[in-house]
N, C-alpha and C positions, 0 to 999 in steps of 0.2 A: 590328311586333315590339316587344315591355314588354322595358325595362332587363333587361340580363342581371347577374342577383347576384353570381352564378358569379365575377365579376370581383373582388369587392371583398375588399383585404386579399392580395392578387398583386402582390407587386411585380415594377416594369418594369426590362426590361435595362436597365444603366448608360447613359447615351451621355455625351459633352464637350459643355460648353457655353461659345463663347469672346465675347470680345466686344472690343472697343475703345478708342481713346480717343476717337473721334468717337461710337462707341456709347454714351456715358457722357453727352458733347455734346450730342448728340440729344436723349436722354431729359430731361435737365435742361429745354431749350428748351419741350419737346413737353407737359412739367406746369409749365410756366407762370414758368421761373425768366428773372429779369430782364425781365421783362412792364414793369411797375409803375415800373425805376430801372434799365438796360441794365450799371452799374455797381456795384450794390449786390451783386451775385454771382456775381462773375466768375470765384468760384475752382470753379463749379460749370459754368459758361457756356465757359470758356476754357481752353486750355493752354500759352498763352506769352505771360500779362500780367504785369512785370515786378515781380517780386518775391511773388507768388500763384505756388502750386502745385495742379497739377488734383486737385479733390476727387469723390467720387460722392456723390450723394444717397441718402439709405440705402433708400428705395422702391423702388431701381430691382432692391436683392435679389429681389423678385420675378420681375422678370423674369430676372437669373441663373439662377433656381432653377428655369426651365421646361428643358421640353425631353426632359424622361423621360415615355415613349410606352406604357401598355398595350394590353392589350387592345382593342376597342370595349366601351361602355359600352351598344350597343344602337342601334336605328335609331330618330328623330327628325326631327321638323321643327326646325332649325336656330334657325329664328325662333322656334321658343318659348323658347327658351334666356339668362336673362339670369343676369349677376354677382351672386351673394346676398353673402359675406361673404370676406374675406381677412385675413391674418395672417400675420407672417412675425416670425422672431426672426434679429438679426444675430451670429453669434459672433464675428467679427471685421468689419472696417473691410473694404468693397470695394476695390480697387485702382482706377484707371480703365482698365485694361486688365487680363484675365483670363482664368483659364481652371478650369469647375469641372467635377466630376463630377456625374451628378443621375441620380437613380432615383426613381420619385414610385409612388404607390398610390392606389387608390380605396378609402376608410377607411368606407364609409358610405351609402348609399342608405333616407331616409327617406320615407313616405308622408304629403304635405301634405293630404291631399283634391283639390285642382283641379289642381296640381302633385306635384313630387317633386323632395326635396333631395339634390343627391349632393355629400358634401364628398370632399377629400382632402387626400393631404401629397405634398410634395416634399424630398428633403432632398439637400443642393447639399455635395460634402468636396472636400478638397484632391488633385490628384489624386496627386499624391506622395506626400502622408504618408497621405493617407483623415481628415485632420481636420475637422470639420464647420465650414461657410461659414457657410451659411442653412439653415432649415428654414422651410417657407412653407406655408401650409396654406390651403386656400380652399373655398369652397361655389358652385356653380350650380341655380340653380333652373330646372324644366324644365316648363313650362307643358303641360297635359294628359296627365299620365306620371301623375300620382298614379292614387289608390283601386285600389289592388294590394293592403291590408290589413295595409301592416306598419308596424312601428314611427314614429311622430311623430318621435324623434329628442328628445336632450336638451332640454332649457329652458336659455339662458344667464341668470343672474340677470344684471343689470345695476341696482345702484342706482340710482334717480332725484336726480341733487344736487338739495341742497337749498337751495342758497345761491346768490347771483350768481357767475356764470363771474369765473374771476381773471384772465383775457385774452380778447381777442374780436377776433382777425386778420378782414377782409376781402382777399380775394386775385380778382384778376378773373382774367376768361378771354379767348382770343380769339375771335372769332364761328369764324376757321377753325382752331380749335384741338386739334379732333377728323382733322383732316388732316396736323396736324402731329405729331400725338401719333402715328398709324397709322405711322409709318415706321419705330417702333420696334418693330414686329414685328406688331402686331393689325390685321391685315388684315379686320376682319369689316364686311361692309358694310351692317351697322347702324347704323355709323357714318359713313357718308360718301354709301349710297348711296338716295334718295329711295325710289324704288318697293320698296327691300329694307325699309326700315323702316318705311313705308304697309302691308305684308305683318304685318308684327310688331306693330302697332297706334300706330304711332307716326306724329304728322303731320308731322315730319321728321327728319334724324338726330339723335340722340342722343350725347353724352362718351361716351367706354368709361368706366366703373366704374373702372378702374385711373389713369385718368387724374384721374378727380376724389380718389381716394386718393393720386398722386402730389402735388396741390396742397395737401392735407391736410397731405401729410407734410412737405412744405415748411415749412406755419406751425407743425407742429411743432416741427423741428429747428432750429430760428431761435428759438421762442421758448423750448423747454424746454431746449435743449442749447447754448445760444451758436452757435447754427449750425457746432458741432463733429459730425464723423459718428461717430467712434470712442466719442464718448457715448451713442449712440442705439443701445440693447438691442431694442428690439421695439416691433410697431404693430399693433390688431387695429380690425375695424369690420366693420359689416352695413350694404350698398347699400339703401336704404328708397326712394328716387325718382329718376327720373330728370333728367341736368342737361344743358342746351343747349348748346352751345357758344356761349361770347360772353355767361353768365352768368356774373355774381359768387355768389364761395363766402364764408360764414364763416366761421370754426371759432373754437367754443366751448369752453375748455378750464380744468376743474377741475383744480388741482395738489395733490398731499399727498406730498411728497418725493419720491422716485425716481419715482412711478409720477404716472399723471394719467388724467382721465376728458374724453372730447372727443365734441365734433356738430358735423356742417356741415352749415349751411342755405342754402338761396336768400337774395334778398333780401326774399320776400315770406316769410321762414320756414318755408317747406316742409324737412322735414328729409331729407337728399340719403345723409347716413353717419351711423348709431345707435350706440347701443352701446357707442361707442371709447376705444378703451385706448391706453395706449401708457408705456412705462419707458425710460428715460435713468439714467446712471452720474452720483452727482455732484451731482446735484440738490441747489436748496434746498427750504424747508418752504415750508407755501402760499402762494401767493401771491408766490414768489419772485422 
């Protein structure tokens, strides 16, 4: 059965989305916080170290922002199925414990040739007033779904900097860090499980995509925002390779006031997130 069009631009019934303060815990652990120094972040790690109040990591809006259900998008093989690109904008500061509303859409279905992109949006309101939380927006790419004949889909321009990066975070992984990271909801067992991902072409499991974005977003907000969350406006990036669990990340990050331009790479420079964006309130000029 080919992608049903029919779907895109439907949005899906409301549903609530809640979550915790161990939910917040979790996540933080699961993209790699206090790896590195068990004490350098404890206001993200803990919620009753003395004189630290629990914070969220602003990454984890994405996963707030799940949870609104349409349609089927069409029948597939599972395993051809990988993370292309994510994006989310924060309108406010998460709470460590919450509760939001989410209706998300399919905005998009393009024809790659060998594949097929289908992006969409989530958008996450309060469920009292209906004020917008998060708005979160992502792409999957669906291996053997393309040459249907339609639209390529946009071009993102992305300048190439031109100058040496103004920061160059190294942030490690754990080898079982893709186990740790599943508990926060991504149960897909491409990532944990051998013969699932030997299926998918991979010679063993792979990070979810989301997780190498939550470590990203980590050396972001640490380096661009004084590891304050309420600074941190939005993150966007395109998944280019895939990362191991038990590899180290860089992230490469051009500043020009508010806004900044960012990559993560392996250690042997393979480039793992393209493209990346991301804006903070506050900010200084470059190199700040």
């Amino acid at each position: 059965m080919p992608l049903d069009h029919s779907v895109i631009g439907i949005e899906s019934p409301p549903v609530e989305r809640s979550w915790t303060s161990k939910d917040t815990l979790l996540y933080a652990v699961g993209v790699g916080a206090g790896l590195d120094d068990p004490l350098r972040e404890l206001a993200f790690t803990t919620e009753n170290s003395h004189g630290i109040g629990q914070r969220v990591l602003p990454t984890f809006a994405v996963l707030a922002a799940q949870g609104g259900r349409g349609r089927s998008i069409g029948e597939f093989d599972p395993a051809m199925l990988v993370h292309a690109e994510q994006s989310f904008e924060l309108h406010r500061p998460l709470p460590p414990a919450g509760t939001v509303r989410v209706t998300s859409k399919i905005t998009g279905m393009y024809d790659k040739g060998s594949g097929a992109l289908v992006t969409s949006e989530a958008v996450a309101v309060d469920p009292g007033t209906g004020d917008p939380v998060v708005t979160s927006r992502s792409a999957v790419f669906i291996r053997g779904e393309g040459g249907f004949g339609g639209d390529r889909g946009p071009r993102d321009s992305w300048p190439e900097p031109v100058r040496a990066p103004d920061h160059r975070i190294t942030c490690p992984t754990r080898p079982e860090q893709a186990l740790l990271y599943r508990l926060s909801g991504d149960r897909n067992p491409l990532h944990s499980d051998p013969a699932f991902a030997a299926k998918a072409g991979f010679e063993r499991p792979i990070l979810h995509g989301l997780c190498t974005y939550g470590v990203t977003g980590r050396a972001l907000l640490h380096t661009l925002a004084e590891s304050e969350p309420s600074r941190f406006v939005s993150m966007s990036g395109r998944f280019s390779r895939p990362v191991h669990p038990g590899e180290s990340l860089t992230v490469s990050i051009w500043r020009d006031g508010d806004t900044a331009q960012f990559r993560t790479t392996k250690a042997d420079g393979t480039v793992v997130i393209d493209r990346g964006r991301a804006a903070v309130r506050g900010a200084g000029g470059p190199g700040a």
